[in-house]
Gaussian input, Z-matrix of N, CA and C with variables (Angstrom, degrees):
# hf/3-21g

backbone

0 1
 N
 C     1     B1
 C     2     B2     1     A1
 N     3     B3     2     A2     1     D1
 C     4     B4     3     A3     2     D2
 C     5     B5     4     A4     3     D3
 N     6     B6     5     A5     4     D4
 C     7     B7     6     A6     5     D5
 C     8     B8     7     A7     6     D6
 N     9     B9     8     A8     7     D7
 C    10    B10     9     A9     8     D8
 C    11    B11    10    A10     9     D9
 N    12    B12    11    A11    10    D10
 C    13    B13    12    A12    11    D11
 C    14    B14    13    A13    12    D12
 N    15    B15    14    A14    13    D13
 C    16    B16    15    A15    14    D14
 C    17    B17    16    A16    15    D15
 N    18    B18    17    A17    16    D16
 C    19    B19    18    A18    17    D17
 C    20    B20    19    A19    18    D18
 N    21    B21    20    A20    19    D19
 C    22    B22    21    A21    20    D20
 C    23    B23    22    A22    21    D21
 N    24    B24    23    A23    22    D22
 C    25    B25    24    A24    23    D23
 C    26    B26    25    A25    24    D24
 N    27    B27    26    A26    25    D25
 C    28    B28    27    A27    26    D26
 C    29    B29    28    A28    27    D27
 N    30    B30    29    A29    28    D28
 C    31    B31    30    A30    29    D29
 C    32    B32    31    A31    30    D30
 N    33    B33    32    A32    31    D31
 C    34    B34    33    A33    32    D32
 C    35    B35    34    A34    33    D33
 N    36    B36    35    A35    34    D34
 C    37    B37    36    A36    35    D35
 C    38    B38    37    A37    36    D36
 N    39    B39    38    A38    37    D37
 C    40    B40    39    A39    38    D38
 C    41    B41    40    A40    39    D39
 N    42    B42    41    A41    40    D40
 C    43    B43    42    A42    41    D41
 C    44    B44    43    A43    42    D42
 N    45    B45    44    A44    43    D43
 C    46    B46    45    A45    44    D44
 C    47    B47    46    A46    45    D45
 N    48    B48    47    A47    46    D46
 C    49    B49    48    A48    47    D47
 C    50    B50    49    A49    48    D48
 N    51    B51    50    A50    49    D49
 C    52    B52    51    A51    50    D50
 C    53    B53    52    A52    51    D51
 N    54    B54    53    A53    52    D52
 C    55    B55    54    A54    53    D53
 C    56    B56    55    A55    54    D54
 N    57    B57    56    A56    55    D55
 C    58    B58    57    A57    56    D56
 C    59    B59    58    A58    57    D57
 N    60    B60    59    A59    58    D58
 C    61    B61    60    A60    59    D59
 C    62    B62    61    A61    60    D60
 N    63    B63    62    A62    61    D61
 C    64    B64    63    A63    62    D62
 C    65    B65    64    A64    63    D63
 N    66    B66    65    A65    64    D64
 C    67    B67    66    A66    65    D65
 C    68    B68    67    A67    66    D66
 N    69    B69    68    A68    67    D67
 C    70    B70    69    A69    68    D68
 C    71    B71    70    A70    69    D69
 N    72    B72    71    A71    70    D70
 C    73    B73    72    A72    71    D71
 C    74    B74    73    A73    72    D72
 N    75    B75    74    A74    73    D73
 C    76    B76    75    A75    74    D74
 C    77    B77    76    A76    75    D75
 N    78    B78    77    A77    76    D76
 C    79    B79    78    A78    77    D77
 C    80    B80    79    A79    78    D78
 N    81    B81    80    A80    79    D79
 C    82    B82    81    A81    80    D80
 C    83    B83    82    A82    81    D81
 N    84    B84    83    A83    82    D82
 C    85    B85    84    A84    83    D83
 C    86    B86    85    A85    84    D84
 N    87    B87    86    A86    85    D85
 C    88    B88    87    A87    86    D86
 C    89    B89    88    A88    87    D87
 N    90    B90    89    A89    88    D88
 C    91    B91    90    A90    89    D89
 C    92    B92    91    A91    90    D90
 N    93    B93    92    A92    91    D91
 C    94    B94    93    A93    92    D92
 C    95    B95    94    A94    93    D93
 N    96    B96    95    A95    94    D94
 C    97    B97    96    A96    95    D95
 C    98    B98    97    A97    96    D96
 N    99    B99    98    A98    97    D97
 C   100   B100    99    A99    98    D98
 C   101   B101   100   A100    99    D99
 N   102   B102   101   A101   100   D100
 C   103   B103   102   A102   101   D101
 C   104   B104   103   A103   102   D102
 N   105   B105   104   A104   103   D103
 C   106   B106   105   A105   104   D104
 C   107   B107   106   A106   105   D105
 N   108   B108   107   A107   106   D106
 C   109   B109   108   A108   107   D107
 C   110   B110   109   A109   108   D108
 N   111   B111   110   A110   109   D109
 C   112   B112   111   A111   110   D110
 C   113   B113   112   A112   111   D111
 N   114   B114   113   A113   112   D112
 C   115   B115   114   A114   113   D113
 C   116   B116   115   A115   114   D114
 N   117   B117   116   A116   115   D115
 C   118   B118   117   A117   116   D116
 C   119   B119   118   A118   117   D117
 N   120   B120   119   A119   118   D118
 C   121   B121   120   A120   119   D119
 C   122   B122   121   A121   120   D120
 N   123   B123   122   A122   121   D121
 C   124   B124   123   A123   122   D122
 C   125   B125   124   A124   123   D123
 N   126   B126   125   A125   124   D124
 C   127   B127   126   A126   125   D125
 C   128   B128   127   A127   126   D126
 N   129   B129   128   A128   127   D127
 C   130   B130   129   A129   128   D128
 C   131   B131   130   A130   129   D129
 N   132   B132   131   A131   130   D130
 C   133   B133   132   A132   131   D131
 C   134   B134   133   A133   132   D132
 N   135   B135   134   A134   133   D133
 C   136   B136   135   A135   134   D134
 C   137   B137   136   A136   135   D135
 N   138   B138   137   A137   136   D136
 C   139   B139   138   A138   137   D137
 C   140   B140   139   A139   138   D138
 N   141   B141   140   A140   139   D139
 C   142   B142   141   A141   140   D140
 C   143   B143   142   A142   141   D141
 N   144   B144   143   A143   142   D142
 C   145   B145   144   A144   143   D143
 C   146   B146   145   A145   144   D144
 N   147   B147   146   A146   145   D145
 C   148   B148   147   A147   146   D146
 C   149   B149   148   A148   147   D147
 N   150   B150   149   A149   148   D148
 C   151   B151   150   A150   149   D149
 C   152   B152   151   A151   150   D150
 N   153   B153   152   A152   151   D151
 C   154   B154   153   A153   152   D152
 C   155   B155   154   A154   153   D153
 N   156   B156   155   A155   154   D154
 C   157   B157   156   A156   155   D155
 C   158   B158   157   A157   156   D156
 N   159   B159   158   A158   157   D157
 C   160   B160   159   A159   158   D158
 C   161   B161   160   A160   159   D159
 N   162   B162   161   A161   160   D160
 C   163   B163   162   A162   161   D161
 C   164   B164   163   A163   162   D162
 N   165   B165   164   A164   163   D163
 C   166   B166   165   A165   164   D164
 C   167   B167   166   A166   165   D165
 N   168   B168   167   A167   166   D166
 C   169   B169   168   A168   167   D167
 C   170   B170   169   A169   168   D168
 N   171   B171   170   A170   169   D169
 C   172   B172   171   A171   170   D170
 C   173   B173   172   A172   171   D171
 N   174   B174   173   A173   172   D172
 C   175   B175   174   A174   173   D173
 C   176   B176   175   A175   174   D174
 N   177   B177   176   A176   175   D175
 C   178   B178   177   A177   176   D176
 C   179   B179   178   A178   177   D177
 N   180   B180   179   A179   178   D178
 C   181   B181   180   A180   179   D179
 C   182   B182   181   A181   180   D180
 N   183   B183   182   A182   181   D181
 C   184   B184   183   A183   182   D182
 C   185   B185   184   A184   183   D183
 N   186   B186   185   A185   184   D184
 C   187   B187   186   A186   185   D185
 C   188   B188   187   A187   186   D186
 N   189   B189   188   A188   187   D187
 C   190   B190   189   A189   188   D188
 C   191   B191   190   A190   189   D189
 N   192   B192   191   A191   190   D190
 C   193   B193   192   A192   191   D191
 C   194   B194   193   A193   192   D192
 N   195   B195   194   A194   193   D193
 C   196   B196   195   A195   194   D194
 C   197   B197   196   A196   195   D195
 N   198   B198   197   A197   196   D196
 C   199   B199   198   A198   197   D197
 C   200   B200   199   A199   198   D198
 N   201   B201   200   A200   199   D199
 C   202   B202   201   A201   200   D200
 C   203   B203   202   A202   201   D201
 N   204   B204   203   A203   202   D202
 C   205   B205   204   A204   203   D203
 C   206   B206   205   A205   204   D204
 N   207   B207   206   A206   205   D205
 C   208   B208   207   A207   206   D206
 C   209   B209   208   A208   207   D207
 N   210   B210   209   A209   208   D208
 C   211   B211   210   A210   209   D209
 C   212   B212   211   A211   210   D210
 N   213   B213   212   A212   211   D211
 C   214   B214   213   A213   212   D212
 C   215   B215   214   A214   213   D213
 N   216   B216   215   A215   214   D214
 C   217   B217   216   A216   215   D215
 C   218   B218   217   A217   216   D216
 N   219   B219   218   A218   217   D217
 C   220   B220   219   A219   218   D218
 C   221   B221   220   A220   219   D219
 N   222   B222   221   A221   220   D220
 C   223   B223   222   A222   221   D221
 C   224   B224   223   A223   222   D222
 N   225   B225   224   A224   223   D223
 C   226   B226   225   A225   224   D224
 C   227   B227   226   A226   225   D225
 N   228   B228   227   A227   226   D226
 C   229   B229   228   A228   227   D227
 C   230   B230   229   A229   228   D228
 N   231   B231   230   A230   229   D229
 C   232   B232   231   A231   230   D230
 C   233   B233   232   A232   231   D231
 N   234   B234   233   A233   232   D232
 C   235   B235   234   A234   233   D233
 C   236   B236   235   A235   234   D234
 N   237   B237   236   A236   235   D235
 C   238   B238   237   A237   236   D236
 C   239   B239   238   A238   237   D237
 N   240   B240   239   A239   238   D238
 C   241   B241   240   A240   239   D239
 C   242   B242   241   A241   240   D240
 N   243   B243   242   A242   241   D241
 C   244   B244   243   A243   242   D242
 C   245   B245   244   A244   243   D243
 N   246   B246   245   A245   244   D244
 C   247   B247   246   A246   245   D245
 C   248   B248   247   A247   246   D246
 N   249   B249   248   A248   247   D247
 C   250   B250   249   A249   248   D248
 C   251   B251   250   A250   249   D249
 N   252   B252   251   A251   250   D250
 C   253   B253   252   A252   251   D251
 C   254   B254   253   A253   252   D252
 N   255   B255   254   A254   253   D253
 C   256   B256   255   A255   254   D254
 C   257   B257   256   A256   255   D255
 N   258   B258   257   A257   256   D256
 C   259   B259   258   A258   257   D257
 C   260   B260   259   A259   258   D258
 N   261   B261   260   A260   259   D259
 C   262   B262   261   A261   260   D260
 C   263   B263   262   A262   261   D261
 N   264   B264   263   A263   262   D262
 C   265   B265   264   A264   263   D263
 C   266   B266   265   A265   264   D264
 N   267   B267   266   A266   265   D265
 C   268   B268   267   A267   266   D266
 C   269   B269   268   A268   267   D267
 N   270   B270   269   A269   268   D268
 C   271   B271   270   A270   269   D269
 C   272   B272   271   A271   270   D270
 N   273   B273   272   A272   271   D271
 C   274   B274   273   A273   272   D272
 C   275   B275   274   A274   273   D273

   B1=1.4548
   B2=1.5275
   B3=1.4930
   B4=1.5175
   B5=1.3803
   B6=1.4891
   B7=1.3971
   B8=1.6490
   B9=1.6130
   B10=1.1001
   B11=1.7177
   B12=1.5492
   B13=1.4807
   B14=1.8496
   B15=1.5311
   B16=1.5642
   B17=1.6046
   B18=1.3817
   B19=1.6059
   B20=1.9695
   B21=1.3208
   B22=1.2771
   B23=1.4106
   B24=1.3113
   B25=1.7013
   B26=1.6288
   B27=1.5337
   B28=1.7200
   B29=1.3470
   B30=1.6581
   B31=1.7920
   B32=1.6105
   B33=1.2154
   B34=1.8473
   B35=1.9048
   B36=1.6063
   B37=1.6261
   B38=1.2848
   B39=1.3333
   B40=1.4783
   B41=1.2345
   B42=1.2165
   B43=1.8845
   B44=1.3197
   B45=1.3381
   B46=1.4816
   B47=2.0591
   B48=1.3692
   B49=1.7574
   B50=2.3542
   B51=1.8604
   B52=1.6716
   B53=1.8157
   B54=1.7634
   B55=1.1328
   B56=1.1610
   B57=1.3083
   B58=1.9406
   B59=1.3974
   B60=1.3564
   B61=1.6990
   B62=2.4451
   B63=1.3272
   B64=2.1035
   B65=1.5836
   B66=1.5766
   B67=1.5306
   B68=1.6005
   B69=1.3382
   B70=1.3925
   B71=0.9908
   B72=1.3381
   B73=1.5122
   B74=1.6108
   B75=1.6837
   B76=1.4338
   B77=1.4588
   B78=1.3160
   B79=1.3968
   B80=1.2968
   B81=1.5577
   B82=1.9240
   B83=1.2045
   B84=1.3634
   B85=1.3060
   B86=1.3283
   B87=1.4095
   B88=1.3372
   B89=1.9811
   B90=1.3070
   B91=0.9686
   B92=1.3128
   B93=1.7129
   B94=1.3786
   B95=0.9175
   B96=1.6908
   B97=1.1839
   B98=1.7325
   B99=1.6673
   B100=1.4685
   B101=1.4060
   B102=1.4991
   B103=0.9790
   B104=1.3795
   B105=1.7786
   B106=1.8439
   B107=1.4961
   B108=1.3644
   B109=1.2239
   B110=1.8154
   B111=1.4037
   B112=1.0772
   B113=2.0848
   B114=1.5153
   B115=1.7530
   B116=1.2725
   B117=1.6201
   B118=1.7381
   B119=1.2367
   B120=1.7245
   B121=1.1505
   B122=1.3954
   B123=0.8548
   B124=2.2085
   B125=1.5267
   B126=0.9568
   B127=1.3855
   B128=1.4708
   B129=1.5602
   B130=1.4287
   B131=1.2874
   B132=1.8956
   B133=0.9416
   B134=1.7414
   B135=1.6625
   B136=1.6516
   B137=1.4739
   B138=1.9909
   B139=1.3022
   B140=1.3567
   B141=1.5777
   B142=1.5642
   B143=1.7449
   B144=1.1181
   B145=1.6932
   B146=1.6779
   B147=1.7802
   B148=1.6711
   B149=1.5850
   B150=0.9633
   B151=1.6300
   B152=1.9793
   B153=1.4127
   B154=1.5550
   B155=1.7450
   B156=1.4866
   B157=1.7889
   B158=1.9591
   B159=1.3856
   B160=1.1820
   B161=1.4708
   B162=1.9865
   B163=1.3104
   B164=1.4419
   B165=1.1718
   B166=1.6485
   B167=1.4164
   B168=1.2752
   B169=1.2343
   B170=1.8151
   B171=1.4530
   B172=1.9800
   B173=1.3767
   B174=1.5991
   B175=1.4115
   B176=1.3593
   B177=1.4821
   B178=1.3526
   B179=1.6996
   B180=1.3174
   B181=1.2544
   B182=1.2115
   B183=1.2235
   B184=1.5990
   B185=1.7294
   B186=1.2105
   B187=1.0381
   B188=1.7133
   B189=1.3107
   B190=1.8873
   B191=1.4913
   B192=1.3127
   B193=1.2077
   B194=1.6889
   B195=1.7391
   B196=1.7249
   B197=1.5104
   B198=1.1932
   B199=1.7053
   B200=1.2299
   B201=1.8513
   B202=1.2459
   B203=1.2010
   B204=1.7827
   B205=1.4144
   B206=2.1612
   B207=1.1768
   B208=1.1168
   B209=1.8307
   B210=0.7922
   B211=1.3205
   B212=1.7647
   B213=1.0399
   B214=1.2413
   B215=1.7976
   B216=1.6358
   B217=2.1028
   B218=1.7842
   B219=1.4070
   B220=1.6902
   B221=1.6080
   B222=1.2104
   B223=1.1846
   B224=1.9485
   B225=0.9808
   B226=1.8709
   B227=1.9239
   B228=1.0671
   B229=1.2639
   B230=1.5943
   B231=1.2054
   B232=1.4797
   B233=0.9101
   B234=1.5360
   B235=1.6129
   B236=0.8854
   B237=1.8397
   B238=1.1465
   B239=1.5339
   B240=1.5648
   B241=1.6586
   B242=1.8514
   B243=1.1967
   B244=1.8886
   B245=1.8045
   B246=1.1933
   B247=1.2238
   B248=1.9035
   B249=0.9716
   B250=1.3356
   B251=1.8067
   B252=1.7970
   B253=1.0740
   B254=1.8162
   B255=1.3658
   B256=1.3940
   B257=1.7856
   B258=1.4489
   B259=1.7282
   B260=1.1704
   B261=1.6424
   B262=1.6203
   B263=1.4920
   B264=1.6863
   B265=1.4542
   B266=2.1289
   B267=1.4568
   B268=1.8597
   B269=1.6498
   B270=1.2371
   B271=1.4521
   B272=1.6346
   B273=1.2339
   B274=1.5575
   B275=1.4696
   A1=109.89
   A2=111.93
   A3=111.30
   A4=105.38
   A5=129.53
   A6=132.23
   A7=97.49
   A8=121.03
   A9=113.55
   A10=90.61
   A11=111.76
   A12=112.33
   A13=100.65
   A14=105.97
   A15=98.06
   A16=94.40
   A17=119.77
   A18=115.27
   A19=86.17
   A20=97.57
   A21=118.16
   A22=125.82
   A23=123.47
   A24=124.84
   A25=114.63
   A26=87.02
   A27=83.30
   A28=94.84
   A29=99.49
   A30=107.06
   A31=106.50
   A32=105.93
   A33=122.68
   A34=109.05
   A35=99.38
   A36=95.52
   A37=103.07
   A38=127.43
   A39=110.98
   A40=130.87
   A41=127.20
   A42=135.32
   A43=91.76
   A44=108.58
   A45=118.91
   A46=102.35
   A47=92.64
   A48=88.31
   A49=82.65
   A50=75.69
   A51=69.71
   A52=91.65
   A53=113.64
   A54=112.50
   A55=124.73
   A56=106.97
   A57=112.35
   A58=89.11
   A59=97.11
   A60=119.31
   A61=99.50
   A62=68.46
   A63=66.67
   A64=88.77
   A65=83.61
   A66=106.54
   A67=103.95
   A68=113.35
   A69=137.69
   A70=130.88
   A71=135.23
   A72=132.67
   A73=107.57
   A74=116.22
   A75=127.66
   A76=93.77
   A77=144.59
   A78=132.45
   A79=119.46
   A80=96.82
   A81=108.79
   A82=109.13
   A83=129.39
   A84=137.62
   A85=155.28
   A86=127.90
   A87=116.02
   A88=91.68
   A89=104.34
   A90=141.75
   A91=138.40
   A92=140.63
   A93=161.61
   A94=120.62
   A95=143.79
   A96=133.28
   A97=95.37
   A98=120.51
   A99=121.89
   A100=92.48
   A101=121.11
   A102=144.32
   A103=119.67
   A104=102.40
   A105=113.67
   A106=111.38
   A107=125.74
   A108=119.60
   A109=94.69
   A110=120.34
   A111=129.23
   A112=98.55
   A113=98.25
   A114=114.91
   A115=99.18
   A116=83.70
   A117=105.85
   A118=104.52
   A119=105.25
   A120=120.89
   A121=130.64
   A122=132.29
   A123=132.31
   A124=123.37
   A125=129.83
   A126=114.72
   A127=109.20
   A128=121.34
   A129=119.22
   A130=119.23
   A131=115.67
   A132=139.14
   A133=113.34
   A134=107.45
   A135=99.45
   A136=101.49
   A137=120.93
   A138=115.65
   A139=109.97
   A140=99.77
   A141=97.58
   A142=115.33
   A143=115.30
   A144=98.04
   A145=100.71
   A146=95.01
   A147=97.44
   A148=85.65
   A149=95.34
   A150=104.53
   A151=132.13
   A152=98.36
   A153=86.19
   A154=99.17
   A155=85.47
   A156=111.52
   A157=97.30
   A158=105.23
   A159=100.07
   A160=98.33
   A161=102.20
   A162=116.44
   A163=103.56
   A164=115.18
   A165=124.43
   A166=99.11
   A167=141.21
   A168=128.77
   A169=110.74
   A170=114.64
   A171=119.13
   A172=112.63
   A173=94.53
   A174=90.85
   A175=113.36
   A176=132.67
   A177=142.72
   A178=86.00
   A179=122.51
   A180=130.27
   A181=132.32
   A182=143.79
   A183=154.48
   A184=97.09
   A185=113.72
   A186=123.92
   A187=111.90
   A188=105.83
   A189=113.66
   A190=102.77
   A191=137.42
   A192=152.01
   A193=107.57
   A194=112.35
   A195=102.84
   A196=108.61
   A197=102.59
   A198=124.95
   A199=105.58
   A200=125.37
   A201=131.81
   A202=99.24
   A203=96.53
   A204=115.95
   A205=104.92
   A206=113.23
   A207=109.88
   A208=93.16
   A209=148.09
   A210=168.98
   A211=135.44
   A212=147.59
   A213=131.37
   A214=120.76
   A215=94.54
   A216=75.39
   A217=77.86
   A218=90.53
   A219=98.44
   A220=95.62
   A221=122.29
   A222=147.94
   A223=110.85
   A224=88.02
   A225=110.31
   A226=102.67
   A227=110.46
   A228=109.52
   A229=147.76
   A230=101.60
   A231=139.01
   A232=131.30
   A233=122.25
   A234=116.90
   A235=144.58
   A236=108.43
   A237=121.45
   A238=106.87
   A239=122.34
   A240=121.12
   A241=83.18
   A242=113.50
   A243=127.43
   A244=81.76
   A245=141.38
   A246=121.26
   A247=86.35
   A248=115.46
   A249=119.16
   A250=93.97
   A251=115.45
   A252=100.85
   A253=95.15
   A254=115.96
   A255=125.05
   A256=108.21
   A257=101.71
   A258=91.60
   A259=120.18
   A260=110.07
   A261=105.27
   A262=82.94
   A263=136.00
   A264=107.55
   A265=102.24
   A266=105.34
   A267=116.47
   A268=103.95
   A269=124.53
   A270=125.60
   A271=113.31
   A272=124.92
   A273=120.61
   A274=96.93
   D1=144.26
   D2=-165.04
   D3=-141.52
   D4=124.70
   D5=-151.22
   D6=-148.01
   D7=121.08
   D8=-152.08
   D9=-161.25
   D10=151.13
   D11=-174.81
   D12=-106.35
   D13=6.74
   D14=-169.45
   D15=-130.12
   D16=-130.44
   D17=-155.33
   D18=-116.34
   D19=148.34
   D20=163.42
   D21=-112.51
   D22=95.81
   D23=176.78
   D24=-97.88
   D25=119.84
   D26=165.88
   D27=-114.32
   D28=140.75
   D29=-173.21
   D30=-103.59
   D31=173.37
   D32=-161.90
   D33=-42.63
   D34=-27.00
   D35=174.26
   D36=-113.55
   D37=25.00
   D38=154.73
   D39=-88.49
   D40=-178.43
   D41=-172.24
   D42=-155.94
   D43=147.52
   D44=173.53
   D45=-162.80
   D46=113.64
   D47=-179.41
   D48=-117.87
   D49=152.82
   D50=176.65
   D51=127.21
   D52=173.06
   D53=160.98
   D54=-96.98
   D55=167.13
   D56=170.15
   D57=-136.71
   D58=174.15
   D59=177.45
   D60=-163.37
   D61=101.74
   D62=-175.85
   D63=-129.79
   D64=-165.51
   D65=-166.66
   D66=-99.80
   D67=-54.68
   D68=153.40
   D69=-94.93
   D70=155.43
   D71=161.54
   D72=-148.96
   D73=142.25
   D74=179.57
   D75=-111.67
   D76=113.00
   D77=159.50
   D78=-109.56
   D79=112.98
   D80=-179.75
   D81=-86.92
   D82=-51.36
   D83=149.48
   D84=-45.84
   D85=-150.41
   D86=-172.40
   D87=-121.31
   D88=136.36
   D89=173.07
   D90=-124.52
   D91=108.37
   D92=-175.36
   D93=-102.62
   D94=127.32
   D95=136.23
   D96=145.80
   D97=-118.95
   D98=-178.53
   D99=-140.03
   D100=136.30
   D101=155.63
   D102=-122.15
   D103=126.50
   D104=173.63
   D105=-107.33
   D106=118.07
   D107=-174.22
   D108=-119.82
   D109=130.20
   D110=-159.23
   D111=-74.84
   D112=-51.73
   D113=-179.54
   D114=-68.44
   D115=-108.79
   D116=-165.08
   D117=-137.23
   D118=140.18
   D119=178.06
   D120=-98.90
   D121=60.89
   D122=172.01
   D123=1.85
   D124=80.42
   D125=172.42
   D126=-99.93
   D127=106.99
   D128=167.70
   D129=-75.23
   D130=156.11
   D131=-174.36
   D132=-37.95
   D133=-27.41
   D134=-160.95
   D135=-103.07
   D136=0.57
   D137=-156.73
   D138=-89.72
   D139=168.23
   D140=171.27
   D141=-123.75
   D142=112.53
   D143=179.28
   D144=-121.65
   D145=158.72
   D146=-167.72
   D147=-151.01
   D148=157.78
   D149=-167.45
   D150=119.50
   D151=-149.36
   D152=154.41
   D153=-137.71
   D154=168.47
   D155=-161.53
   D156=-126.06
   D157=138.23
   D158=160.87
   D159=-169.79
   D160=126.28
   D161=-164.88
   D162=-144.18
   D163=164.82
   D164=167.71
   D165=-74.95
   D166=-43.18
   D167=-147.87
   D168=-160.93
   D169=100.44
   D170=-178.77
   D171=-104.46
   D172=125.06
   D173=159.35
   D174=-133.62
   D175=132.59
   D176=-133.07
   D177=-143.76
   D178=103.28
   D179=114.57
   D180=-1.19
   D181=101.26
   D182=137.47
   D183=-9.70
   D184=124.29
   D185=163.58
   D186=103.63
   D187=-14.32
   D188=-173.93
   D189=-64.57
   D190=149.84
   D191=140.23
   D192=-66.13
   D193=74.65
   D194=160.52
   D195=-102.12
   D196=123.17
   D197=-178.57
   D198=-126.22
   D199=60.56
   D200=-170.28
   D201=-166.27
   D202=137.81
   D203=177.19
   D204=-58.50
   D205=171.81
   D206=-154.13
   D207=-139.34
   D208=133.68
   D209=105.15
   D210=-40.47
   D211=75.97
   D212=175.16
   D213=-93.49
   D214=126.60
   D215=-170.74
   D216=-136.26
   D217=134.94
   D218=-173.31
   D219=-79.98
   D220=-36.41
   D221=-151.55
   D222=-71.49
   D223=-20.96
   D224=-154.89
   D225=-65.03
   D226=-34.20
   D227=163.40
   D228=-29.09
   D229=-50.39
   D230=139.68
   D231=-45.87
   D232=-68.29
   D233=140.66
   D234=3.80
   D235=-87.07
   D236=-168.29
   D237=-91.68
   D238=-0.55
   D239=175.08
   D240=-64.82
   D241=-65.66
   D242=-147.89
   D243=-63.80
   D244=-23.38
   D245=-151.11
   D246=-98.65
   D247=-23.23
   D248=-152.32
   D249=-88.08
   D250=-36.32
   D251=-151.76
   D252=-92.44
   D253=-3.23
   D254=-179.26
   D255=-84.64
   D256=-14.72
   D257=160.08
   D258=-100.33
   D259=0.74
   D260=-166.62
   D261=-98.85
   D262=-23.36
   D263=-170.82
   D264=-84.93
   D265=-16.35
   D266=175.57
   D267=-60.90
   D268=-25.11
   D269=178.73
   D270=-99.53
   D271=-29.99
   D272=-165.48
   D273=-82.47

């Protein structure tokens, strides 16, 4: 699981099963499980994602394998800033 306040890229030989929660995401690769991307999410032409997705903002490439339920929350930004900064004060 991968939890991040900036962009998450998995490139053409990566794999990633599991969750994330970012701000951004570029996906060249293959990807499993639930991903929350607060912006915008990348899906390139060669990737594969399966699972569920929920983002403010997709843009999917011609040619991507998306085999995932889909979510859009304009709103989510907000969210995940307040959600993000309530684990960073649970850890310090």
């Amino acid at each position: 699981n991968f939890q991040s306040s900036g962009k998450i890229v998995i490139g053409p030989a990566g794999s990633v099963t599991g969750d994330i929660i970012c701000r951004n995401a570029d996906i060249e690769g293959k990807f499993e499980g639930k991903i929350q991307v607060t912006e915008i999410l990348n899906v390139k032409s060669k990737s594969s994602i399966h699972g569920e997705v929920i983002c403010g903002k997709l843009a999917v490439e011609p040619g991507a394998d998306f085999s995932a339920s889909c979510t859009m929350k304009t709103n989510m930004k907000n969210l995940m800033l307040n959600d993000g900064q309530q684990t960073q004060q649970k850890t310090s």
